[in-house]
C-alpha positions as CSV (number, residue, x, y, z in Angstrom):
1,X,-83.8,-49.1,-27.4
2,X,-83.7,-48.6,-31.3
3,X,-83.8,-45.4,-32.6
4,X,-87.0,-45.7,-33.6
5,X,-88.5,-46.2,-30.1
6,X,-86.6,-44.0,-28.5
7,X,-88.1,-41.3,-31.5
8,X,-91.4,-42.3,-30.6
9,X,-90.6,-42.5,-26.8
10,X,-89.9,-38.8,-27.1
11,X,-92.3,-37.6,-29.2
12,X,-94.7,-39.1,-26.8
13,X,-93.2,-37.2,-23.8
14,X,-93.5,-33.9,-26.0
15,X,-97.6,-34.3,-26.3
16,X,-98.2,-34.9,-22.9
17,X,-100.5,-32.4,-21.6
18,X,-99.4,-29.8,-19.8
19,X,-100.7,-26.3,-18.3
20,X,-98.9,-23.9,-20.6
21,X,-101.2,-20.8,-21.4
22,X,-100.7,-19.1,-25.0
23,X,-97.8,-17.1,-26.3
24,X,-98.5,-13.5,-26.4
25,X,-98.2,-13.1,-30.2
26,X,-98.7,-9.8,-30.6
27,X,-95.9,-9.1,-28.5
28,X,-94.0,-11.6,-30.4
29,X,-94.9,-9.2,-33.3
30,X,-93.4,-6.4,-31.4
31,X,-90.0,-8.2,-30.9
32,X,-89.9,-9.5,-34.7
33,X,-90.3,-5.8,-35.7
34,X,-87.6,-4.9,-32.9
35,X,-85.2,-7.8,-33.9
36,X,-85.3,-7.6,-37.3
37,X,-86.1,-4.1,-38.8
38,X,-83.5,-1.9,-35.5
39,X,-81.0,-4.4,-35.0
40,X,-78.2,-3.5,-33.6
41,X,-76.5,-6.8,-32.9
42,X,-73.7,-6.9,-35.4
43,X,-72.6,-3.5,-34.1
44,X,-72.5,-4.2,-30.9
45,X,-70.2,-8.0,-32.3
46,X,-68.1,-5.3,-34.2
47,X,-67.0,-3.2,-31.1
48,X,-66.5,-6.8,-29.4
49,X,-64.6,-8.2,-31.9
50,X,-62.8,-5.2,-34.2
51,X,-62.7,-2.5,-31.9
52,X,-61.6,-4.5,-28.2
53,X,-60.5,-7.8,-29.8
54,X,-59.8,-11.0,-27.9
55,X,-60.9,-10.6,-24.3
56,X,-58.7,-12.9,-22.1
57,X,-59.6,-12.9,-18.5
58,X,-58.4,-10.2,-16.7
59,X,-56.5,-8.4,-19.3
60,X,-56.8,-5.1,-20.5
61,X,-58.8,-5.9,-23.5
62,X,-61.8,-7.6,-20.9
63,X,-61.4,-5.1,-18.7
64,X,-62.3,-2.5,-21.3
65,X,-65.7,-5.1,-22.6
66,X,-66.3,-5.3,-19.1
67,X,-66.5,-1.2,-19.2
68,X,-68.4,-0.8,-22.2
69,X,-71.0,-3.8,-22.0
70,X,-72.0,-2.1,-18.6
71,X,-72.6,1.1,-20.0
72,X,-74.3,-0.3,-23.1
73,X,-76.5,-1.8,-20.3
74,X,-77.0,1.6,-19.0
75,X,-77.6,3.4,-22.1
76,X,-80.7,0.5,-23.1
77,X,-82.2,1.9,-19.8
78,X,-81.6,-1.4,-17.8
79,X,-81.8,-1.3,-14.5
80,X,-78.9,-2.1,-11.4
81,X,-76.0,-2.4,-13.5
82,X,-73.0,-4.1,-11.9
83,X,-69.7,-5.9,-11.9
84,X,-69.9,-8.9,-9.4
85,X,-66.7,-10.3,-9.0
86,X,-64.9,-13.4,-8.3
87,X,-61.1,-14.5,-7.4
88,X,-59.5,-15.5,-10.6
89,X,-55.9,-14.8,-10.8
90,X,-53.3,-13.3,-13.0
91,X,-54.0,-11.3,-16.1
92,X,-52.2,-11.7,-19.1
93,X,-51.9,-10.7,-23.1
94,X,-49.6,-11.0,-25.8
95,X,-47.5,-7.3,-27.0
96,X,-45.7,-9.1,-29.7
97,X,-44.2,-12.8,-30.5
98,X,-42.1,-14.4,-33.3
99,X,-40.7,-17.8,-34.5
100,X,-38.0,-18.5,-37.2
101,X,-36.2,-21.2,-38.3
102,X,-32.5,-20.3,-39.5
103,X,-31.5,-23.5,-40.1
104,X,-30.8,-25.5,-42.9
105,X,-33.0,-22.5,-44.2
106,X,-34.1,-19.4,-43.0
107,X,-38.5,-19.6,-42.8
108,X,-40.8,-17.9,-40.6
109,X,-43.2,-20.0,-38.8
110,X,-46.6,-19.9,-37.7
111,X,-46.7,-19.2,-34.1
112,X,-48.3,-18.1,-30.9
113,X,-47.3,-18.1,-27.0
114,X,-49.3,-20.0,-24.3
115,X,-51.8,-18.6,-22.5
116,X,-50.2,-17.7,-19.2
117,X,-46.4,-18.6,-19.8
118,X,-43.9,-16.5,-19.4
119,X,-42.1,-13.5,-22.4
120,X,-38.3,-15.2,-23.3
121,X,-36.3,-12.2,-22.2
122,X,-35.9,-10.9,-26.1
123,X,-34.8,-13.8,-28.9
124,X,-33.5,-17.4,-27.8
125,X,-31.8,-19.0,-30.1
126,X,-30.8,-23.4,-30.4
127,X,-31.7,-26.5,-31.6
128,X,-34.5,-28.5,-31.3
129,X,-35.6,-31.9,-29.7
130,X,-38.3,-33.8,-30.3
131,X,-39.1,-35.3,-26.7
132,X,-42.9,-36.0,-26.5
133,X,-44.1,-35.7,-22.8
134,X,-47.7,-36.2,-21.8
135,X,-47.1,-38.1,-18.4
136,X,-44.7,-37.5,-15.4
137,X,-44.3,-41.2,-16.0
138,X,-42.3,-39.3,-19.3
139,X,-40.0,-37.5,-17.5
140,X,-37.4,-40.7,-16.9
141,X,-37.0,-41.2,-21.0
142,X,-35.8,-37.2,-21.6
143,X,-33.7,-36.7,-18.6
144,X,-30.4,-35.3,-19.2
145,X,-31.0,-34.8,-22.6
146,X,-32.8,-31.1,-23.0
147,X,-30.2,-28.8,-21.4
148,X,-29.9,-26.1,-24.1
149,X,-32.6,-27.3,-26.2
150,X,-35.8,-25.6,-27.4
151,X,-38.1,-28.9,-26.7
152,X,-41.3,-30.0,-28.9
153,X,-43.2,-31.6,-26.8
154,X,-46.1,-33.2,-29.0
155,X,-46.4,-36.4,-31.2
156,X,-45.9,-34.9,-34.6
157,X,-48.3,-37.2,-36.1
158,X,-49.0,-37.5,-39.8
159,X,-51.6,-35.0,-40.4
160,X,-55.5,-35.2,-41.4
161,X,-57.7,-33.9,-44.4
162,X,-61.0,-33.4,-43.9
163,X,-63.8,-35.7,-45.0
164,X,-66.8,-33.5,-44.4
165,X,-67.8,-29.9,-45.7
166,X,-66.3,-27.2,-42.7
167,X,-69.6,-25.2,-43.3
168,X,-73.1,-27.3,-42.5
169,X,-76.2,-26.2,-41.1
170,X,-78.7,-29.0,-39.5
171,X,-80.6,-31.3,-41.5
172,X,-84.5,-32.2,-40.7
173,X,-82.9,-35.6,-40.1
174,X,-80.1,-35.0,-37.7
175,X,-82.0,-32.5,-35.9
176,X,-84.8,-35.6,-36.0
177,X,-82.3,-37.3,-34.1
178,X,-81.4,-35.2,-31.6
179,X,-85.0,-35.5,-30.4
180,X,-84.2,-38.2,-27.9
181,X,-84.5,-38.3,-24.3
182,X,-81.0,-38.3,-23.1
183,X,-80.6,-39.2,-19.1
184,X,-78.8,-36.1,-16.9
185,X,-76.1,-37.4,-15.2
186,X,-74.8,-36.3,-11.9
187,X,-72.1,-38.9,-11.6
188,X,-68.7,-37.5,-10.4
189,X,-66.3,-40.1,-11.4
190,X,-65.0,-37.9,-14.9
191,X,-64.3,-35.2,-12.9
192,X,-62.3,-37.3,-10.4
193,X,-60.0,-38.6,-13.5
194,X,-59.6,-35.4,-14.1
195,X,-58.2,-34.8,-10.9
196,X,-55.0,-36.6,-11.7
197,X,-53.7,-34.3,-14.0
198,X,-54.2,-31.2,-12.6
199,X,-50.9,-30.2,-12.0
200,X,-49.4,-31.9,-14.9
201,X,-48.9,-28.4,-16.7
202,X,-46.8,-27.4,-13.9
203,X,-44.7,-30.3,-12.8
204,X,-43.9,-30.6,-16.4
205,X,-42.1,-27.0,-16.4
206,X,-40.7,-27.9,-13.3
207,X,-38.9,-30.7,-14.8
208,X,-37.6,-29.0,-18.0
209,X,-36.6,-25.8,-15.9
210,X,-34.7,-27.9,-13.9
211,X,-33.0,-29.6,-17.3
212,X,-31.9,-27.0,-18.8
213,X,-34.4,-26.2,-21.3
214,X,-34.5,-23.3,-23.1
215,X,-38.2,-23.0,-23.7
216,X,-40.9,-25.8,-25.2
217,X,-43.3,-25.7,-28.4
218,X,-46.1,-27.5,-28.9
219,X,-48.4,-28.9,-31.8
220,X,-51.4,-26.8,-33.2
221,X,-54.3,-29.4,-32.6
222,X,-56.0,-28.6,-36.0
223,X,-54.2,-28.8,-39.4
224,X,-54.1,-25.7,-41.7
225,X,-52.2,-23.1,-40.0
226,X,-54.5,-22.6,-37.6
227,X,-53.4,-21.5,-33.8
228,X,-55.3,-21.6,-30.6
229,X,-52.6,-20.4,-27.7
230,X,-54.5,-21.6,-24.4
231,X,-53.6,-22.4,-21.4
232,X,-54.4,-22.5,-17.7
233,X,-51.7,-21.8,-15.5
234,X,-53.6,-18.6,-14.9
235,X,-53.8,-18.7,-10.6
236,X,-51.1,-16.4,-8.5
237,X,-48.1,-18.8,-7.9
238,X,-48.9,-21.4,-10.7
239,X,-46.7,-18.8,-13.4
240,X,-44.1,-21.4,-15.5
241,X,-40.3,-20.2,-15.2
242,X,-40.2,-21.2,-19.2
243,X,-41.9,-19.9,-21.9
244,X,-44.0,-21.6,-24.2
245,X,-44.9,-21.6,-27.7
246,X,-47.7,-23.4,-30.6
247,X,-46.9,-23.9,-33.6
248,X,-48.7,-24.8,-36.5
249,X,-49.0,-28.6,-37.2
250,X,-47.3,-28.3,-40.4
251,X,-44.6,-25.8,-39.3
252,X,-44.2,-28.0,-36.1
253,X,-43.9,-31.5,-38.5
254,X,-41.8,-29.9,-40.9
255,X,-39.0,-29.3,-38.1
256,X,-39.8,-32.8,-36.6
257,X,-38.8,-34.1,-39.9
258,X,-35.8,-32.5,-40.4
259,X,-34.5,-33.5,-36.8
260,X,-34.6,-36.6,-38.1
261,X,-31.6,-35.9,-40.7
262,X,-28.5,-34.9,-41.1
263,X,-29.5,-30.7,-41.0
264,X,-31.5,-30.5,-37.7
265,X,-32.9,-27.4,-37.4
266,X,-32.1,-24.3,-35.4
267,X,-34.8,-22.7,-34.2
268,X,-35.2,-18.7,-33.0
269,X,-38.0,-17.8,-30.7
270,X,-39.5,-14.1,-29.4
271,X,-42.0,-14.0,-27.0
272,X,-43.1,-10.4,-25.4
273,X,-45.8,-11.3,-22.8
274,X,-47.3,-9.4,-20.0
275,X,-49.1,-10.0,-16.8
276,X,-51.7,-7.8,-15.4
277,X,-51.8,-8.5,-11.3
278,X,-53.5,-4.8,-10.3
279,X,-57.0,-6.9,-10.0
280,X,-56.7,-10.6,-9.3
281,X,-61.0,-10.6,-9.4
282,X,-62.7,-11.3,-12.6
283,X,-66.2,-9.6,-12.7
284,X,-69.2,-10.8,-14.5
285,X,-71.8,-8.1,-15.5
286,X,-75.4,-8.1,-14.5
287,X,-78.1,-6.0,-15.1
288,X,-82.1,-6.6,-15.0
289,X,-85.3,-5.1,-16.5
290,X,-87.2,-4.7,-12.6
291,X,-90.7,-7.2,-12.7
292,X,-93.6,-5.6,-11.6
293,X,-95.7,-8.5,-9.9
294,X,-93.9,-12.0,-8.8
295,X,-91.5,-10.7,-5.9
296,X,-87.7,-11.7,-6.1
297,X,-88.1,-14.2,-9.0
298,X,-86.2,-13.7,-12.4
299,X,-85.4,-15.3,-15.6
300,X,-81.9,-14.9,-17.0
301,X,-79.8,-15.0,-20.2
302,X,-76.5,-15.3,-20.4
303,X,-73.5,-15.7,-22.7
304,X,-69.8,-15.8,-21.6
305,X,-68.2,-12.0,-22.6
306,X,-64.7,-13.8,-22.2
307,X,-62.5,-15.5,-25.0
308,X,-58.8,-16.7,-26.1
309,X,-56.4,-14.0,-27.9
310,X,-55.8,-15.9,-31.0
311,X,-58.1,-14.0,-32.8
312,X,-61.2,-11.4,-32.0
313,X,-63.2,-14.4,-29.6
314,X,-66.4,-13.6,-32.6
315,X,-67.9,-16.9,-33.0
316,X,-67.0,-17.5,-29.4
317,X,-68.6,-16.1,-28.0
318,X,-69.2,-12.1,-29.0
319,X,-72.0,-13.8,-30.6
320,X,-73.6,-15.1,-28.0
321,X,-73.0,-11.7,-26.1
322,X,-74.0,-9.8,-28.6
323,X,-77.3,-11.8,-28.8
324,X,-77.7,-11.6,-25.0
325,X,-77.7,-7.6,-25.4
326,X,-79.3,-7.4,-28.3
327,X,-82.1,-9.0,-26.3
328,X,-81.8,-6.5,-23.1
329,X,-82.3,-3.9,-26.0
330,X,-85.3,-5.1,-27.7
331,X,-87.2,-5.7,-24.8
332,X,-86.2,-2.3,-23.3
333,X,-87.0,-0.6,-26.6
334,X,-90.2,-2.2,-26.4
335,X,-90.6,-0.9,-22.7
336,X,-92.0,-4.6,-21.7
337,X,-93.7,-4.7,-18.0
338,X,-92.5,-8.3,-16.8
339,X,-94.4,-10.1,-13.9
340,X,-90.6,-11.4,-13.1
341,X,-87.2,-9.5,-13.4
342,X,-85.4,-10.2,-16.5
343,X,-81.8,-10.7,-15.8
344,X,-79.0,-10.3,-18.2
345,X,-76.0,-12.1,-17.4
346,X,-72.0,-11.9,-19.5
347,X,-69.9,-14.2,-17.4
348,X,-66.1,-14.3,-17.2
349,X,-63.6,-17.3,-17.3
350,X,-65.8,-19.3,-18.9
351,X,-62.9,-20.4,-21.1
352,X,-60.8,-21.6,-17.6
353,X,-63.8,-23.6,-16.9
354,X,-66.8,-21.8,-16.5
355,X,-65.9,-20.3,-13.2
356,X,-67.9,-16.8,-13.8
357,X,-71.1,-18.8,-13.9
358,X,-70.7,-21.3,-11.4
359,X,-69.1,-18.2,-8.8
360,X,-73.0,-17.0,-9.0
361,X,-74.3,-20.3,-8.8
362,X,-72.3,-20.8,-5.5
363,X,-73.4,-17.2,-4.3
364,X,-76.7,-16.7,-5.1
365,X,-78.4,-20.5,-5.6
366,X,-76.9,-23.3,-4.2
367,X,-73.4,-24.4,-3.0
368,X,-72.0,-28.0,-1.8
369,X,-70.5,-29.6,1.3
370,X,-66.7,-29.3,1.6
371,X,-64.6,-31.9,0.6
372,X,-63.4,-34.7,3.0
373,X,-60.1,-35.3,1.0
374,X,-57.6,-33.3,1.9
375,X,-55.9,-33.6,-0.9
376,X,-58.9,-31.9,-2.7
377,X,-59.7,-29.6,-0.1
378,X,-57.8,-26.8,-1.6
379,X,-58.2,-27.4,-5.2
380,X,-60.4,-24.9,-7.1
381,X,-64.4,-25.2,-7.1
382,X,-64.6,-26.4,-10.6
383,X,-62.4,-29.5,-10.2
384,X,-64.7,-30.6,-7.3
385,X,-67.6,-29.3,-7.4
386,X,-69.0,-32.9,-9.3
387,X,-67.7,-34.8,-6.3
388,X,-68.9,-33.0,-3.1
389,X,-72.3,-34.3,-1.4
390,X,-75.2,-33.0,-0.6
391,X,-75.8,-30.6,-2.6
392,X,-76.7,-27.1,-0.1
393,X,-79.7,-24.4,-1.4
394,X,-79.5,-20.8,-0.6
395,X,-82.0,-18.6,-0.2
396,X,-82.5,-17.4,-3.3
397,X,-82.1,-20.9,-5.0
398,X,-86.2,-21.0,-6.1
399,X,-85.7,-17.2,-7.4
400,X,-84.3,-18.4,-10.5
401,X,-87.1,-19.7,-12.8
402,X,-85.5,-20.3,-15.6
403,X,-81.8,-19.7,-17.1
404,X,-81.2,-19.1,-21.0
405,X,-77.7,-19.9,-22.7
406,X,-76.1,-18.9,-26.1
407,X,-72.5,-20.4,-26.8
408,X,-72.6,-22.1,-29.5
409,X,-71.5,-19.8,-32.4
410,X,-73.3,-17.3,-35.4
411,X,-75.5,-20.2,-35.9
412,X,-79.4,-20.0,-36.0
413,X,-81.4,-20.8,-33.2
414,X,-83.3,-24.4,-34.6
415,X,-84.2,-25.5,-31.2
416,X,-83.6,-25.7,-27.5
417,X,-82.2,-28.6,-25.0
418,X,-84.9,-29.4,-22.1
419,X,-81.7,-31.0,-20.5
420,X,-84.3,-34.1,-19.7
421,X,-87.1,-32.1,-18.5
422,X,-90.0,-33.7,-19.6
423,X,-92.7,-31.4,-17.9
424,X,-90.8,-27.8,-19.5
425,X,-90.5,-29.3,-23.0
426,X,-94.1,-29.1,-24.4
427,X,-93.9,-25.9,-23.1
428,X,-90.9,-25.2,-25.1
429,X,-92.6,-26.4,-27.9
430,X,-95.7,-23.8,-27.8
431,X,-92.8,-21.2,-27.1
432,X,-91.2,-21.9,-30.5
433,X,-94.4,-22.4,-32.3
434,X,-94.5,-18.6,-33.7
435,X,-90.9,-19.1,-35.1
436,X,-91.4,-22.2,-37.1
437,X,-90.6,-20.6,-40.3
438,X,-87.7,-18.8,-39.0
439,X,-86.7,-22.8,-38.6
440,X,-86.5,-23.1,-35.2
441,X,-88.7,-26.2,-34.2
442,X,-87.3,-28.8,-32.2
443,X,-87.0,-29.3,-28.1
444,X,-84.8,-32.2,-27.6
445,X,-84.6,-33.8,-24.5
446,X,-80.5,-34.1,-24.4
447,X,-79.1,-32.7,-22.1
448,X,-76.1,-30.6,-23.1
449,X,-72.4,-29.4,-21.7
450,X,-69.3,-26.9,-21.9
451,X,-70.9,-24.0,-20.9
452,X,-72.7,-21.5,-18.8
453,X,-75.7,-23.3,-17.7
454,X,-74.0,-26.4,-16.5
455,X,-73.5,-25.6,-12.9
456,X,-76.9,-24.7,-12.5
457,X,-78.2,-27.9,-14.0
458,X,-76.2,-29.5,-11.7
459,X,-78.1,-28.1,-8.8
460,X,-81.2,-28.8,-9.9
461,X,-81.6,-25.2,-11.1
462,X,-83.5,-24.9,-14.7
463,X,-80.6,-23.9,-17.1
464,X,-80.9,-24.5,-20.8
465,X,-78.9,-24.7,-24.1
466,X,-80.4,-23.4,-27.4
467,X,-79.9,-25.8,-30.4
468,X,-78.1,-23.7,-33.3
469,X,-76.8,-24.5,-36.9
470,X,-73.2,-25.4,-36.5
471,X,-71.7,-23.5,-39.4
472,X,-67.8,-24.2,-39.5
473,X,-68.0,-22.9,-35.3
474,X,-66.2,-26.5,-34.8
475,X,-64.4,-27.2,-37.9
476,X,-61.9,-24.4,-37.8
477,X,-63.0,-21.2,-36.0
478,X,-63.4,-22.9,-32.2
479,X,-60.9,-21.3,-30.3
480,X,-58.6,-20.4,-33.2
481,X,-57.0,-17.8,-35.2
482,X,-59.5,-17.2,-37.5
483,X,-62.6,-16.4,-35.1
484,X,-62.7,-13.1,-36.5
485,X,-66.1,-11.2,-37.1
486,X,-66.2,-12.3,-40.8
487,X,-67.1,-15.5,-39.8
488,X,-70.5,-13.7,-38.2
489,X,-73.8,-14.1,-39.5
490,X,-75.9,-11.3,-39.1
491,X,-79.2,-12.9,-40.1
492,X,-78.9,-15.9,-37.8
493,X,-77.8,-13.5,-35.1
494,X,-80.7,-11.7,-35.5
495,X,-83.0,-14.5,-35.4
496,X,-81.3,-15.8,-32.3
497,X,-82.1,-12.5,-30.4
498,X,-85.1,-12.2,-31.4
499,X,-86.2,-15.9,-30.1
500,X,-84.2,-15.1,-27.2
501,X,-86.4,-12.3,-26.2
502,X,-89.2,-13.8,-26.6
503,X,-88.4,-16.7,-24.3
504,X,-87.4,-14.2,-21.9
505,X,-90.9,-12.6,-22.1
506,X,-93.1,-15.8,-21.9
507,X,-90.6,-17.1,-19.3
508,X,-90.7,-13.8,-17.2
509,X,-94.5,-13.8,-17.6
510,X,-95.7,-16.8,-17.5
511,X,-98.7,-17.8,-14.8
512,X,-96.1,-20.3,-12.8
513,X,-92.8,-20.6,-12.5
514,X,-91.1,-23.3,-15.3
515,X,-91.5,-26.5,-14.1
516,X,-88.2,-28.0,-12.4
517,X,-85.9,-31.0,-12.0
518,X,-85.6,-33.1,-8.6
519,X,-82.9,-31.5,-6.5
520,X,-80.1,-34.0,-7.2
521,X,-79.0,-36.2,-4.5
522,X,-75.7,-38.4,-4.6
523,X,-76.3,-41.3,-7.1
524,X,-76.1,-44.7,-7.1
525,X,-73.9,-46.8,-9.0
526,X,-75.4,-47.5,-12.8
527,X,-74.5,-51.3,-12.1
528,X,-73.9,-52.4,-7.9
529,X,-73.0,-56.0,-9.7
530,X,-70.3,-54.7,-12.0
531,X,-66.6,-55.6,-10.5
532,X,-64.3,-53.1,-10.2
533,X,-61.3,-53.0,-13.2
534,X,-57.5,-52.6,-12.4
535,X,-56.2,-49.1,-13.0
């Protein structure tokens, strides 16, 4: 289909008539006037990002957000305030870390330890190897060769300048574009590659324990000093014996070049780490504004509270969590009367694959049939949830009427993903209509991944992702060192909680219950006639 078409094709699905009654605009008032002249939303992003800092799971610094977002909850006036937890695993920060090259010239380098490996036992000290190792298939090639060796595991490569501004908002046009129906897809087979690697991370310590190694480094995967540090050997019993390190891509291809000569480098690392085993549950917080007239249904927004320790975790996602309050507060402030419950959600290991969110999915909506593999049986739900057929409801599955994500940075709201939901996006569009010149206008009918609402799509459960300006969130603050609170916007944030709100208030009020996706059953093969290819 050309673009074209499929614009039309689209546009056509969005005028389809639908039963949608009108947007209460003088409470839309009300939450404008909230939003924008009481915010609070970059002070509560501050005490995220400035005053806790990056909030790994299950380390001290989330346990303390998990602390104070409750009671933040509490002091709005909210309603049945908890901590619902899940079995994560280990905790883990950083209390100090260094790298040095002393030789042929005394430099400090760029550096940060790997999420979940273990401290070096004070400053090791050797020379380096570049031995790249991305495959067990690998292992044959370095064998023999690393014993006393600090190994650099990653293709140096040749480096990359950019081609495109790091800070862009959304054009008319490329927002134009996104306007295209985009069909939901419930088709394992990704997630089963993925199940191939899985222990990768841990047979690849193995082996250089067993070699000798001193400890391994690895590539920064964006140029300009930047440093991310994760990593997901986070589950009791999956700890590496070695510790591991990232360096920044030009530190790391500087020393790859000079162990190419006749001055290879020597290379001093220090890394202090601790694990925190007191709770092995990670908790996401919940708390609701009570409805007054539709029984046990809610609406729900949600942002994960979690992040990497690089840096603060601002654009990713205190902004999103700070939007998420910010709407609790409005709405309380406002003292709203809701036909449904409200429900605000901040979920935890999102960043270890949105396991906070999809623990509630699996309690409280819908879970799927164990696995007949035994050699998936005991892998984690994430890695199989895809795979496993039929899908189950629970009770409460038709309870949730509609689920409300932000996790996409300190970028305006300009739109929301129907995820394919051709009946909810005209209704979408009359929801946005009052914010038009705040420029939020477009329901696209992509559906969207990555993040919080995922698992519920997948069980037929009405979970959407807002559409916001991308400002440099994947450029250079995604996950990095830099994703520090002055990379916030506090007028787009206070835009986004404002819309946010009011979606929660027509969702929570309207007559019926959003309308919802076929629960999904097993699906067919795109093509029966297409013969199968050699691995």
């Amino acid at each position: 289909m050309s673009r074209l078409l499929a614009f039309v094709s689209a546009a056509a699905l969005l005028a389809t008539p639908v039963a949608a009654q009108s947007v209460d605009r003088v409470a839309v008032n009300g939450i404008i006037d909230q939003g924008l002249n009481h915010s609070q939303v970059m002070q509560t992003a501050a005490y995220l990002t400035d005053r806790i800092g990056g909030r790994m799971t299950n380390s001290p610094q989330m346990r303390e957000a998990e602390r104070w977002a409750q009671q933040q909850f509490r002091d709005y006036g909210l309603s049945d305030v908890r901590a619902e937890g899940f079995e994560f695993g280990r905790g883990w920060s950083i209390v100090r870390s260094s790298a040095r090259m002393t030789a042929p010239r005394p430099l400090d380098l760029r550096a940060i330890p790997v999420a979940w490996t273990p401290s070096t036992n004070g400053v090791i000290s050797g020379g380096v190897i570049v031995a790249p190792i991305s495959k067990v298939e690998d292992f044959d090639k370095w064998r023999g060769k690393l014993s006393g060796k600090i190994v650099m595991l990653s293709q140096p490569g040749t480096g990359s300048e950019p081609t495109e501004p790091a800070f862009r908002r959304w054009t008319s046009a490329e927002l134009a574009e996104r306007n295209t129906y985009n069909q939901p897809q419930h088709s394992p087979a990704a997630i089963e590659r993925s199940l191939k690697t899985v222990n990768f991370a841990n047979q690849l310590d193995a082996f250089l324990a067993e070699q000798g190694a001193l400890a391994w480094v690895r590539i920064s995967q964006r140029d300009g000093g930047l440093l991310h540090g994760t990593g997901y050997t986070y589950q009791v019993g999956a700890t590496p014996k070695l510790a591991g390190m990232e360096l920044a891509a030009e530190d790391y291809r500087r020393l790859a070049r000079l162990a190419l000569t006749d001055a290879p480098p020597t290379l001093e690392l220090m890394s202090e780490v601790r694990f925190h085993d007191e709770d092995v549950n990670a908790y996401n917080i919940l708390a609701d504004i009570p409805g007054t007239a539709r029984g046990t249904e809610y609406v729900m927004a949600g942002a994960h509270l979690d992040s990497w320790v690089a840096s603060d975790g601002a654009v990713d996602n205190a902004a999103g969590s700070a939007v998420v309050m910010e709407a609790a507060r409005i709405l309380k402030a406002l003292n709203v009367k809701p036909k449904r419950t409200i429900r605000f959600a901040l979920w935890n290991g999102e960043e270890q694959g949105i396991l906070g969110s999809l623990a509630y999915v699996d309690r409280h909506l819908a879970t799927r049939a164990a696995s007949n593999d035994p050699a998936l049986a005991g892998l984690p739900d994430n890695r199989t949830w895809r795979s496993r057929w039929p899908i189950e409801p629970r009770a409460g599955y038709r309870d949730l009427v509609a689920y409300f994500n932000l996790d996409n940075g300190s970028g305006k709201i300009r739109g929301i993903n129907a995820e394919g939901n051709v009946a909810a996006a005209p209704i979408f569009q009359e929801w946005l209509a009052p914010f038009a010149s705040m420029g939020a206008t477009t329901v696209s009918l992509r559906n969207s991944g990555g993040t919080d609402h995922v698992y519920m799509q997948t069980v037929g459960v009405p979970g959407y992702q807002f559409i916001q300006d991308p400002l440099d969130y994947s450029s250079r603050l995604h996950h990095t060192s830099i994703d520090s609170y002055d990379h916030l916007k506090a007028d787009d944030l206070r835009q986004a909680a404002v819309i946010l709100a009011s979606f929660l208030l027509n969702a929570a009020n309207r007559d019926e219950p959003l309308p919802r996706m076929p629960l999904p059953t097993q699906p067919t093969p795109s093509d029966p006639f297409e013969y199968p290819t050699a691995d």
